[in-house]
C-alpha positions in Angstrom: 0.0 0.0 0.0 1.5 3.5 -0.9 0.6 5.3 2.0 3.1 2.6 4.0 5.9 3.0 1.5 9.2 3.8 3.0 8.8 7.2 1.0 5.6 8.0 2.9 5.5 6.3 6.1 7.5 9.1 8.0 5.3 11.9 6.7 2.2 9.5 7.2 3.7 8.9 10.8 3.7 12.5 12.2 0.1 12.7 11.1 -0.9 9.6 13.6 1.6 11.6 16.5 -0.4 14.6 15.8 -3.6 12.8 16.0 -2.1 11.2 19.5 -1.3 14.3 21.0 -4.6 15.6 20.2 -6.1 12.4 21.9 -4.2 11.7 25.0 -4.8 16.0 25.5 -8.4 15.1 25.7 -8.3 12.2 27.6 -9.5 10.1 24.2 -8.1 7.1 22.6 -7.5 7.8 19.3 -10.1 5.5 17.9 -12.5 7.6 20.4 -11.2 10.9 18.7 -11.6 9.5 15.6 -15.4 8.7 15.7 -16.1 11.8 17.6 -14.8 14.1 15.0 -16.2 11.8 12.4 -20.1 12.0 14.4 -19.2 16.0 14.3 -19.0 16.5 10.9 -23.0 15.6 10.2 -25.9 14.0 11.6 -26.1 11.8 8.6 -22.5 10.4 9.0 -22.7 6.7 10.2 -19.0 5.0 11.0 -19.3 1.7 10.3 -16.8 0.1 12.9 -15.3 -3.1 13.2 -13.9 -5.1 16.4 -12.9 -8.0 18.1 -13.1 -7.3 21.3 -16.4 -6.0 23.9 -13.9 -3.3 25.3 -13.6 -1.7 21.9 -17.2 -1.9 21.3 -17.6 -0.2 24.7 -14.6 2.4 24.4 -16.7 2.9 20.7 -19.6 3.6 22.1 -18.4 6.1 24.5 -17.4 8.2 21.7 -21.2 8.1 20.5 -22.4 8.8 23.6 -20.4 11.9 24.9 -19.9 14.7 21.8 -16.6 16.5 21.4 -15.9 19.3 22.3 -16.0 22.4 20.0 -12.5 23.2 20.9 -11.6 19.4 20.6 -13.0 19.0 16.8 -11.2 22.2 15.4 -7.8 21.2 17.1 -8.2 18.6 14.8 -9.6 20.3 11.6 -6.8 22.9 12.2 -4.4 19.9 12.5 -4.7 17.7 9.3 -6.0 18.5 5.8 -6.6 16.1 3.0 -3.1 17.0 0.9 -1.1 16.1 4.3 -1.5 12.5 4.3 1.1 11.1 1.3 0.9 8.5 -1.0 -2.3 6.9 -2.6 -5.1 3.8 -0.2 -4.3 1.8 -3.2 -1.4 0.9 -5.5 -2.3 2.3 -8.9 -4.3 -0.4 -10.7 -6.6 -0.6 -7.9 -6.7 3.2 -7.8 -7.6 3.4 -11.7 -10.5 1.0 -10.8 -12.6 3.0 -8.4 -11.5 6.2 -10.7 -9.0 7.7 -8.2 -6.6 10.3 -9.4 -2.8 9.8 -9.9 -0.3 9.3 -6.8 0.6 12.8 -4.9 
């Protein structure tokens, strides 16, 4: 997968520290920041979220339950934008399949 190349992992890396930072400062795992920011966007976004484990269903569900703060949700708006992360999801003849556009 491109985004795990050795040419983009670093870059790709920083983003996740970010996103940890942002986390732990809240008191958030980073799968709870995550959905949070993701249920903040819109009403009408659903996360469909896989786990093994009851915990993670529970640590999930948390993140439904209790909305992030204002403060929380533009930390991370102001902290990532779409042309940060490097590298394509999928090498190029997948890409070309669902109509993506060429590697950054």
């Amino acid at each position: 997968f491109p985004r795990y190349s050795p040419e983009h992992i670093e870059e790709n890396a920083r983003l996740v520290d970010t996103l940890t930072r942002i986390a732990d400062d809240a008191d958030l795992t980073v799968a709870q920041l995550s959905l949070g920011w993701l249920l903040a966007r819109s009403p009408r976004v659903v996360p469909i979220v896989g786990t093994k484990r009851v915990r993670y269903v529970e640590e999930n569900a948390i993140a439904a339950r209790e909305p992030l703060a204002p403060s929380i949700v533009a930390a991370v708006d102001a902290a990532f934008h779409a042309d940060d992360v490097r590298g394509e999801r999928y090498r190029p003849s997948a890409m070309a399949r669902l109509g993506g556009k060429p590697e950054r």
